[in-house]
N, C-alpha and C positions, 0 to 999 in steps of 0.2 A: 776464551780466556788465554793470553798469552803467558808462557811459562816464567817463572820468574827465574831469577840468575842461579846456576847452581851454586850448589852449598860444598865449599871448596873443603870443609873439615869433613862430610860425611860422602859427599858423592863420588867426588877425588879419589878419598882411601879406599874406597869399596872399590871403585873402577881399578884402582893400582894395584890392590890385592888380587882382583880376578886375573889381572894383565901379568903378572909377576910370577903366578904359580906355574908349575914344573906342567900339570894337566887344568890349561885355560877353560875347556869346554865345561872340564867338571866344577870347578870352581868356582864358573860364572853361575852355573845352574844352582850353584848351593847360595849362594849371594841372591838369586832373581828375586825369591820374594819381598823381602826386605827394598830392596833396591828399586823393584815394580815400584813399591808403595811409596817411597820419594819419589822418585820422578812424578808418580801421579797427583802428586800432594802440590808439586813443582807446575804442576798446567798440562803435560806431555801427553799424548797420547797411546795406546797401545801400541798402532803401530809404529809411532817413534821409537816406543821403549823396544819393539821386537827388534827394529834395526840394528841398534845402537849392542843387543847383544850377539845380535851376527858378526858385528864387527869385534867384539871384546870374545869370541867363541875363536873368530878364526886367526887370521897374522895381525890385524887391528892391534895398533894403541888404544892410548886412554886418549888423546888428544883426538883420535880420528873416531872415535866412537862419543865422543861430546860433537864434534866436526857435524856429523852426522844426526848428531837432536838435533841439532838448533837449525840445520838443512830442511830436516822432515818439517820441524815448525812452522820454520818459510813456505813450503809447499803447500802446508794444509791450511793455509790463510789467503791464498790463493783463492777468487771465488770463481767459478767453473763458469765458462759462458757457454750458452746450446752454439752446436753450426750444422748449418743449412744441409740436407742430405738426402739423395734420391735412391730409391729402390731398384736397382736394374737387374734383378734375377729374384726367381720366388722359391727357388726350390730346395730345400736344407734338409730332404732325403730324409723328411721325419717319417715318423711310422702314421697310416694311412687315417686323415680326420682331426690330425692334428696341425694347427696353425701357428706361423713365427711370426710376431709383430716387433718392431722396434720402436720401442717406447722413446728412448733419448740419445743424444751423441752430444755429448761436453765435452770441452777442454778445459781442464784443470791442471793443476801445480805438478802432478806426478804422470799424467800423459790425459790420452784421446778416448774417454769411458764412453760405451756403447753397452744402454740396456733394453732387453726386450723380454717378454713374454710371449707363452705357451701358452694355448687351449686347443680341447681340455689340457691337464696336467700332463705330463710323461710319469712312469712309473718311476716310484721314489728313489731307485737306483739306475737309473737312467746316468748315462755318462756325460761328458764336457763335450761340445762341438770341437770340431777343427777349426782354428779360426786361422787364417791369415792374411796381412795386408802389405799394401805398395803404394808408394807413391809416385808422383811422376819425375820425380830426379832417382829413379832406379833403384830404391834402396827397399827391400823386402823384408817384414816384419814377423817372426815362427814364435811359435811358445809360450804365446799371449796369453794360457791357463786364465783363470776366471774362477766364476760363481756358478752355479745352480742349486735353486729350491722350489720346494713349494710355497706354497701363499696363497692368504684368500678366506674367507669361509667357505664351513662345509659344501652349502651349494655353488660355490662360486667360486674355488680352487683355481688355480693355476699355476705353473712353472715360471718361475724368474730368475732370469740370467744377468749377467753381464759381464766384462774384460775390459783389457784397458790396452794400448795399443802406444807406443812413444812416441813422445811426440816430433815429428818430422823434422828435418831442418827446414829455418826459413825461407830457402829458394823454391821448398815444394808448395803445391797450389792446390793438390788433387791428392785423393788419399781411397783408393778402391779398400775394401774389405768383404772378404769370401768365409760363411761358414759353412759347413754341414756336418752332420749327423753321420752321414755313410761308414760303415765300416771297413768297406772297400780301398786297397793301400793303391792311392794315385794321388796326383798331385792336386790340388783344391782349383786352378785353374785349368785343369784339362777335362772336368767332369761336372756334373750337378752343383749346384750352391746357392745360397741365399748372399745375393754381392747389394753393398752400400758403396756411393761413389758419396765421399765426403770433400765438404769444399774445407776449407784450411784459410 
């Protein structure tokens, strides 16, 4: 559903109110709930509305945290297309019996989503991989954070991931990405990893 225009007597004042007070952060937090529930009533999304109060939290106007729905809207209407991807390393330095598959690699509206599963499971407090990528006009991608849980039934459990990766400029063709597990502090390219060579 696309959101409909906002409502310039309740959305505005609410926004200008947060935006005006002496302490922004706290002010937005006492407004969110009320304010969640238009937007959501409005078509938005969660994460549109999280955006939108990052931006009314930090140096953001009202004008650039509206800027910013109607951005996220555009994005998330965006339909994701799969691209073509090859497996050139297996090794993501899991713990011994356990297996990394990569289920998908889309491009969508807010970047490059790569997801995959675990079997069996990793323990429920199992941490994030190291992910990072490159492309081949030299520009290197850190701090891609992500998902992981579990999923599945009981007998049929597994760990589901994924991250998202931005999306390159258009002169790139090629898009390597490295994870692993390793605890070990070294570079993701100098050691062990599970690498995708994604076409673009």
């Amino acid at each position: 559903m696309s959101p409909a225009p906002e409502d310039p007597e309740s959305l505005h004042d609410s926004l200008r109110l947060a935006a005006r007070a002496e302490d922004r952060a706290k002010a937005a937090e006492a407004l969110r709930p009320a304010f969640e529930e238009r937007l959501r009533d409005l078509g938005y999304s969660p994460l549109s509305i999280a955006h939108a109060f990052s931006t009314l939290k930090g140096p953001g106007t009202v004008e650039e945290a509206l800027a910013e729905l109607r951005e996220n809207a555009r994005l998330e209407r965006i339909v994701p297309t799969a691209l073509d991807f090859e497996v050139v390393a297996t090794d993501p330095e899991l713990p011994a019996g356990h297996a990394l598959t990569v289920t998908g690699v889309e491009r969508g509206g807010r970047g490059i989503r790569v997801t995959y599963e675990i079997r069996p499971p990793l323990p429920s407090r199992r941490r994030l991989p190291s992910v990072e990528a490159r492309d081949d006009c030299d520009n290197t991608y850190r701090g891609l954070g992500g998902s992981i849980g579990l999923a599945g039934s009981l007998q049929r459990t597994m760990t589901l991931g994924s991250f998202e990766v931005p999306v390159p400029p258009p002169d790139a063709a090629l898009l390597r990405v490295r994870m692993s597990w390793s605890a070990r502090a070294r570079s993701l390219w100098d050691g062990p990893a599970y690498e995708l060579r994604v076409t673009l």
